[in-house]
KEKE-3310 file (N, C-alpha, C; in steps of 0.2 Angstrom, whole numbers, plus 5000, padded with zeros to 4 digits):
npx = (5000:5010:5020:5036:5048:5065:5077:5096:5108:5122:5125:5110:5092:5080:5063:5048:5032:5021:5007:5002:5002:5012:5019:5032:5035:5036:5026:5014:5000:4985:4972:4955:4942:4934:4939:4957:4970:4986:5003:5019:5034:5045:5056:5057:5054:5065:5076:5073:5074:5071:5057:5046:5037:5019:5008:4993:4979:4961:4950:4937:4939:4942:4953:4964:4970:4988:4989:4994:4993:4997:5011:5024:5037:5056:5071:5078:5072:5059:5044:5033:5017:5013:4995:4991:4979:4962:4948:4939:4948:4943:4948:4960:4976:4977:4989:4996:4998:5005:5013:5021:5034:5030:5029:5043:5044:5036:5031:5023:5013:5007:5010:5003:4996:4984:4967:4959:4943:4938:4938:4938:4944:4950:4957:4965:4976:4980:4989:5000:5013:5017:5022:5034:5036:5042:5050:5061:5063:5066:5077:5085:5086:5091:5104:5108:5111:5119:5129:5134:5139)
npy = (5006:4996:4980:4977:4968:4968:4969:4969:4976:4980:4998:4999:4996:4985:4986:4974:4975:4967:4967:4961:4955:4946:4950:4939:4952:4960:4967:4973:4969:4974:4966:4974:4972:4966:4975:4978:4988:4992:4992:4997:4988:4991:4987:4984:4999:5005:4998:5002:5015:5035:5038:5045:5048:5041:5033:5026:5012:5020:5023:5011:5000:4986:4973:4960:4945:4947:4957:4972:4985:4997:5007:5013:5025:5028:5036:5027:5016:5009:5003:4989:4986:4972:4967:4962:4955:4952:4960:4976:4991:5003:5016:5027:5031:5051:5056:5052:5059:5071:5069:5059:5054:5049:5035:5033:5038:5035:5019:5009:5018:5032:5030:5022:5013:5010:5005:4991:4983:4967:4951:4941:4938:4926:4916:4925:4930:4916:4913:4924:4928:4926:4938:4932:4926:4932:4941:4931:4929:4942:4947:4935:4939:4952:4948:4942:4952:4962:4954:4953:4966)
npz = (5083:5074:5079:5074:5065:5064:5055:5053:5042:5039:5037:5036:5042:5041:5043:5044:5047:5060:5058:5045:5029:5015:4999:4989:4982:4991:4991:5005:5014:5022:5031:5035:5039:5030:5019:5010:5015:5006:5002:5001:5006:5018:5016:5002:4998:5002:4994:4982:4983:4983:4979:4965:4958:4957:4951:4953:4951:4947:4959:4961:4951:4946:4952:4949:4959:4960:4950:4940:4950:4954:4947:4952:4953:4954:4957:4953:4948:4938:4946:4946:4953:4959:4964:4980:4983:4977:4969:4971:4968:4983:4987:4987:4990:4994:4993:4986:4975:4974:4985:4983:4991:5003:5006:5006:5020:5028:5026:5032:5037:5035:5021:5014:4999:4990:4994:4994:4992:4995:4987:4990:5002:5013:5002:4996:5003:5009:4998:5002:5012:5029:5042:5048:5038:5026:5032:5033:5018:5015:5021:5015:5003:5004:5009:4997:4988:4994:4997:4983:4979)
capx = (5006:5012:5026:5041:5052:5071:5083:5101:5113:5127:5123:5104:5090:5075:5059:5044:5025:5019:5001:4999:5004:5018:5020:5037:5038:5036:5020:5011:4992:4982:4965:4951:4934:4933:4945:4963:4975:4990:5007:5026:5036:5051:5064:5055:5055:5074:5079:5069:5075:5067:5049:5047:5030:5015:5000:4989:4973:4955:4942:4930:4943:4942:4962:4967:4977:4994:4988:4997:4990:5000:5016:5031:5044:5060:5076:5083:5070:5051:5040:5024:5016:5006:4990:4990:4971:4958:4943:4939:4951:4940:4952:4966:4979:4976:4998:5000:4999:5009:5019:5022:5039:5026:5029:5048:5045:5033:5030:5018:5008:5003:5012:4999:4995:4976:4962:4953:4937:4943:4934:4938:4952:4956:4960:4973:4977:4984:4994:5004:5020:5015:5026:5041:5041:5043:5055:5067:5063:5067:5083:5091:5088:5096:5112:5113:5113:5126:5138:5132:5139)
capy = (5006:4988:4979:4977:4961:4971:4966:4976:4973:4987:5003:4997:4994:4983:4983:4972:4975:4960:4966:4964:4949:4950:4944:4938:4957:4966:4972:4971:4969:4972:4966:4975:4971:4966:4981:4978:4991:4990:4997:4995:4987:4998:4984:4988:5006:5006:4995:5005:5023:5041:5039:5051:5049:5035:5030:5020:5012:5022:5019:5007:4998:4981:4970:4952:4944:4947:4960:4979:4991:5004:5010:5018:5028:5030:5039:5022:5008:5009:4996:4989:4983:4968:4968:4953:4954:4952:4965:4984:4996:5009:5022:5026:5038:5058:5058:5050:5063:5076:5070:5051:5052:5048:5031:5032:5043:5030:5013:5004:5022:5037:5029:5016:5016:5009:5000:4986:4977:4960:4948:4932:4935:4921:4913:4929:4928:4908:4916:4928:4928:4927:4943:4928:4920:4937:4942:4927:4927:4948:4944:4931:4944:4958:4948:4939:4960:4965:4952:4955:4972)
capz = (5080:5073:5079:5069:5064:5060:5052:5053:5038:5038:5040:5035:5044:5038:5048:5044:5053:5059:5060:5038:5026:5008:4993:4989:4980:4997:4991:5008:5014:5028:5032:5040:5039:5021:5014:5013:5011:5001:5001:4999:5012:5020:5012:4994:4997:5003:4991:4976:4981:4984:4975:4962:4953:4958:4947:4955:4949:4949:4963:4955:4945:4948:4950:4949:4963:4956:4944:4944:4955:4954:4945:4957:4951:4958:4954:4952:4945:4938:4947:4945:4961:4960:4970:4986:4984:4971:4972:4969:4972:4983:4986:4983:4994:4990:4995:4981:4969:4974:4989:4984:4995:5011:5007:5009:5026:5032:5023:5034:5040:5028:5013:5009:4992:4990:4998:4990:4994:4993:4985:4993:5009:5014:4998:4992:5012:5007:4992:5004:5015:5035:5042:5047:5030:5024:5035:5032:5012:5012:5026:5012:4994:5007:5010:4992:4985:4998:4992:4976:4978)
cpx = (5008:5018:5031:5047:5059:5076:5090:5107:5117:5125:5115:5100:5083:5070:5052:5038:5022:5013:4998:5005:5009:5018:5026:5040:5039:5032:5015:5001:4991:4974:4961:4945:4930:4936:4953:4967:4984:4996:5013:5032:5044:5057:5063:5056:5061:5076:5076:5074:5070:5061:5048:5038:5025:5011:4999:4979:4966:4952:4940:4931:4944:4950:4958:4972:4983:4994:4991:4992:4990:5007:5020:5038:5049:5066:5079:5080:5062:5048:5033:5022:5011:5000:4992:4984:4968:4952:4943:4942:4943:4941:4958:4970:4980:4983:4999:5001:5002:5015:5019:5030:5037:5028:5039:5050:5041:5028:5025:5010:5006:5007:5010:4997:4986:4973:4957:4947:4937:4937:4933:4946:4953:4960:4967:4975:4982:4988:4999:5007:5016:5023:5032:5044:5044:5050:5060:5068:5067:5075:5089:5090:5091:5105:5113:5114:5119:5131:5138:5136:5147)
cpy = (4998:4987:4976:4970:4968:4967:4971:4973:4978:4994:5004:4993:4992:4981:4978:4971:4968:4958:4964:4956:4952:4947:4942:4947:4963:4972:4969:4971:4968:4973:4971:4977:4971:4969:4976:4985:4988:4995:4993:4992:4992:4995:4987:4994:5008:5004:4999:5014:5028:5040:5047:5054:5039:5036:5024:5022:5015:5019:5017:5002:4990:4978:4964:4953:4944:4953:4967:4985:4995:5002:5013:5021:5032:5033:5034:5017:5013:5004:4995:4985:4980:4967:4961:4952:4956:4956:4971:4988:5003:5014:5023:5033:5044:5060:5056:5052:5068:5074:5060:5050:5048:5040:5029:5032:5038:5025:5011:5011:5023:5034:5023:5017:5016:5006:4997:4982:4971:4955:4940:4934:4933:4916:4917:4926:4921:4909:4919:4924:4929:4932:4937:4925:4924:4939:4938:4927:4936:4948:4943:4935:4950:4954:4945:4947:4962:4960:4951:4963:4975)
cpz = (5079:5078:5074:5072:5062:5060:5049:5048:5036:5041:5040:5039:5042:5042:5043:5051:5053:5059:5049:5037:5018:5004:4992:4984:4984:4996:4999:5010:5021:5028:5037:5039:5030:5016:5015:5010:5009:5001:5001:5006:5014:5017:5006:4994:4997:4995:4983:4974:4982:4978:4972:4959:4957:4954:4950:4952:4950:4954:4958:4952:4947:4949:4952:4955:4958:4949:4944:4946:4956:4950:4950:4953:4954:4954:4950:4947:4943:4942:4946:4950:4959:4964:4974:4984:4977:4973:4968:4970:4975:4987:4986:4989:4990:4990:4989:4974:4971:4980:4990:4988:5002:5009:5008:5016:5033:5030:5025:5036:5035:5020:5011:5004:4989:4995:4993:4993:4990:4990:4988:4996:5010:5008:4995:4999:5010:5003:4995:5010:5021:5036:5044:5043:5028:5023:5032:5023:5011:5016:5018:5004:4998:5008:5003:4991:4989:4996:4984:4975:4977)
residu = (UNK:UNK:UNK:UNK:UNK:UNK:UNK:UNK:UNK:UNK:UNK:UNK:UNK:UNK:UNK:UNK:UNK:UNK:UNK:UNK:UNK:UNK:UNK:UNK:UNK:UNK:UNK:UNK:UNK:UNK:UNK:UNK:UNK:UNK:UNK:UNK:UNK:UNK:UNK:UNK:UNK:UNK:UNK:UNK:UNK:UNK:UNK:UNK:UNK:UNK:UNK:UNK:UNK:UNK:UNK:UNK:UNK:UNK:UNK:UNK:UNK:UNK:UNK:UNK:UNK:UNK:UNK:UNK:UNK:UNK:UNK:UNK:UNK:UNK:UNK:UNK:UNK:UNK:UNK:UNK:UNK:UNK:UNK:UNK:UNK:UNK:UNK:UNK:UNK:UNK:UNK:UNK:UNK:UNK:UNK:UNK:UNK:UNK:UNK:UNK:UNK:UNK:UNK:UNK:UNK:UNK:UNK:UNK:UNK:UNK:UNK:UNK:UNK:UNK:UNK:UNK:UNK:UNK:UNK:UNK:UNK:UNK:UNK:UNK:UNK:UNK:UNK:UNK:UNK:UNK:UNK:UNK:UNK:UNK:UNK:UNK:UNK:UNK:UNK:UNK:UNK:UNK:UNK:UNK:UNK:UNK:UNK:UNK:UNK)
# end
């Protein structure tokens, strides 16, 4: 079980895992042992809404850093989730075709969305958010919205 950075701003509460890295889109990544997996962080998912439908990339399928990896669809917004990592997708989660809510229920566990064999980690790895940069960069678009609101 990771540990969690939280951040509490009204009736919301925003954790980030500090065992995985982020892009500034709060798509996160976590290494291990040449794969990473890939999924949406709990501020993205709040801030997005009940997931409705995912399409995500074929195993096999190569991505670009920065390239879409998936599609998410919420009640509220479409998104397209950038890869952190450059590589092969080589699977893909089976939740995500009938019960893609699992990533609202639980962001950093079963509601990963793929796994890629990365093709040079530490250079995406230099391109992403360490969990405090994160943390402080997902903090300060959480209060400009709320006075935004």
């Amino acid at each position: 079980m990771p540990e969690f950075l939280e951040y509490n701003l009204d009736k919301f509460v925003f954790r980030v895992a500090t065992d995985r890295h982020y892009n500034a889109n709060g798509v996160w990544a976590k290494e291990e042992n040449g794969r990473v997996s890939v999924g949406l962080s709990d501020f993205l998912q709040q801030r997005s809404g009940d997931i409705a439908f995912a399409d995500v990339l074929e195993p096999g399928t190569p991505v670009g850093f920065g390239e879409e990896i998936a599609t998410i669809e919420t009640i509220k917004v479409d998104i397209s989730l950038p890869s952190p990592v450059a590589g092969t997708v080589v699977e893909t989660n089976p939740d995500m075709e009938m019960e893609p809510e699992v990533i609202n229920q639980d962001p950093y566990g079963g509601g990963w969305v793929a796994i890629i064999e990365a093709s040079d980690w530490p250079a995406d790895q230099a391109q992403l958010l360490a969990p405090q940069a994160y943390y402080e960069h997902m903090k300060a678009e959480a209060e400009e919205e709320a006075e935004n609101l």
